[in-house]
BADRENTOR-930224 format. One record per residue (C-alpha): x, y, z; residue number from 1. Coordinates in steps of 0.02 Angstrom, whole numbers. Layout:
SITE      c1      c2      c3    k
SITE       X       Y       Z  NUM
...
***
This chain:
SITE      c1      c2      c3    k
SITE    6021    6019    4852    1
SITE    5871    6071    4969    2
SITE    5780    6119    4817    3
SITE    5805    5947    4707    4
SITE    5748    5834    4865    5
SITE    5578    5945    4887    6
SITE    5550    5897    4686    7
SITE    5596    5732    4699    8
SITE    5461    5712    4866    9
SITE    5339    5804    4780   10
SITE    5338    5678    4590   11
SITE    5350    5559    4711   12
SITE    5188    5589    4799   13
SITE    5115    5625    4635   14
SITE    5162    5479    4550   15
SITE    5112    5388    4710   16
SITE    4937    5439    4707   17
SITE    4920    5418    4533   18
SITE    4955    5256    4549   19
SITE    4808    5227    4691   20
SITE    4711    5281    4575   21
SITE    4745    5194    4432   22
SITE    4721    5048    4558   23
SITE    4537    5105    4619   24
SITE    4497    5119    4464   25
SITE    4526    4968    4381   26
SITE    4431    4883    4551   27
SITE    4274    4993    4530   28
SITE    4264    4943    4350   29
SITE    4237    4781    4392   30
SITE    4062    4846    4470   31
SITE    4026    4974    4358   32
SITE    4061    5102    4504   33
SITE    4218    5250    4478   34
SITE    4363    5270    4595   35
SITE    4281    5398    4692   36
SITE    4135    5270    4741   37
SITE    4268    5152    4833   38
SITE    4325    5296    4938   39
SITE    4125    5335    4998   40
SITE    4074    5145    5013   41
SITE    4247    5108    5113   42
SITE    4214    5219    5254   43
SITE    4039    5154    5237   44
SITE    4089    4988    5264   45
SITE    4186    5053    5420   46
SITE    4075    5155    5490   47
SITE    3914    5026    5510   48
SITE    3794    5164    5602   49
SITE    3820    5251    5452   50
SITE    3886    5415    5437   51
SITE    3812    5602    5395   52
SITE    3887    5686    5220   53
SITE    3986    5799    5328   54
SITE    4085    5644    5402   55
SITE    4126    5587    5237   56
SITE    4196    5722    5155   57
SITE    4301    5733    5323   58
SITE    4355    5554    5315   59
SITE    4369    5536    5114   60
SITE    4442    5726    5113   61
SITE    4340    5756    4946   62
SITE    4236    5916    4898   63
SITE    4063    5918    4950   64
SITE    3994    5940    4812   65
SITE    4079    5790    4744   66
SITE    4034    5683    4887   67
SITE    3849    5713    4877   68
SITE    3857    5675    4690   69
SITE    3922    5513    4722   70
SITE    3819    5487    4865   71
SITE    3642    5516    4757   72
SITE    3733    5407    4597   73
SITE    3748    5269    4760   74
SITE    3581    5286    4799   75
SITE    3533    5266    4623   76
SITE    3629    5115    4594   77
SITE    3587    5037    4763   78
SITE    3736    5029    4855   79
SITE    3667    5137    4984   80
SITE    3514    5217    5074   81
SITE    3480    5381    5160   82
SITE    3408    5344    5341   83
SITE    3293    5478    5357   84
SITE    3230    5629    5276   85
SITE    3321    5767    5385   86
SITE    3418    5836    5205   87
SITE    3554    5810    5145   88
SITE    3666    5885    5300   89
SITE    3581    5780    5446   90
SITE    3530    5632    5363   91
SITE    3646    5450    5397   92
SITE    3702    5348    5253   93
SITE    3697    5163    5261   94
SITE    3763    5038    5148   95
SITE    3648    4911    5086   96
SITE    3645    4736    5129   97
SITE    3637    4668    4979   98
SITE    3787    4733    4929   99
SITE    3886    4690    5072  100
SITE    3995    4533    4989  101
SITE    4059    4670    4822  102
SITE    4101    4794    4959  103
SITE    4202    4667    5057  104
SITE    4281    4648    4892  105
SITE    4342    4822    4896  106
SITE    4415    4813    5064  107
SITE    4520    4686    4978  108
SITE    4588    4800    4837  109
SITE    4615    4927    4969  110
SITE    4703    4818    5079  111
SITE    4800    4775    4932  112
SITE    4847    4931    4919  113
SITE    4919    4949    5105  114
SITE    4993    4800    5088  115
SITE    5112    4868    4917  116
SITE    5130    5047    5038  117
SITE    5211    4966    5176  118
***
């Protein structure tokens, strides 16, 4: 019995997460961007100081790696800027104004999101 309710958590999770992103997905698509970009440009938004690449991959709980790639594809696409040349450890990431209104956009979908969760 123990044993069936620790399966039927664990496909639920699954199938949970799945489904956010499925949902991120289909948001960033709108924009051209990938469901990893909403995670980054989220706690962007939240965070208006900015925040170092360390405190992302904290708060999005992503690989480094993964985070810095998505970071420089940002850059590129001009979502975001790096504040100062300090590398890539020590340097703050900003979001861009101009970009502002299509972020708000994705704190939307996201609160979507909450909203189906609770």
């Amino acid at each position: 019995m123990e044993e069936n309710r620790f399966v039927s958590f664990s496909v639920a999770i699954s199938k949970m997460n799945k489904s956010i992103t499925k949902l991120k997905t289909e948001g960033m698509n709108a924009f051209g961007l990938k469901a990893v970009h909403s995670m980054c440009l989220y706690v962007l938004l939240e965070h208006e100081k900015g925040l170092k690449l360390n405190d992302i991959v904290d708060l999005c709980d992503y690989d480094k790696a993964l985070v810095y790639r998505t970071l420089k594809e940002l850059i590129e696409l001009g979502y975001i800027v790096k504040g100062n040349n300090e590398g890539k450890y020590k340097s703050f990431y900003f979001l861009t104004e101009q970009v502002r209104p299509e972020i708000e956009y994705i704190r939307e979908v996201i609160a979507s999101l909450q909203n189906m969760i609770n």
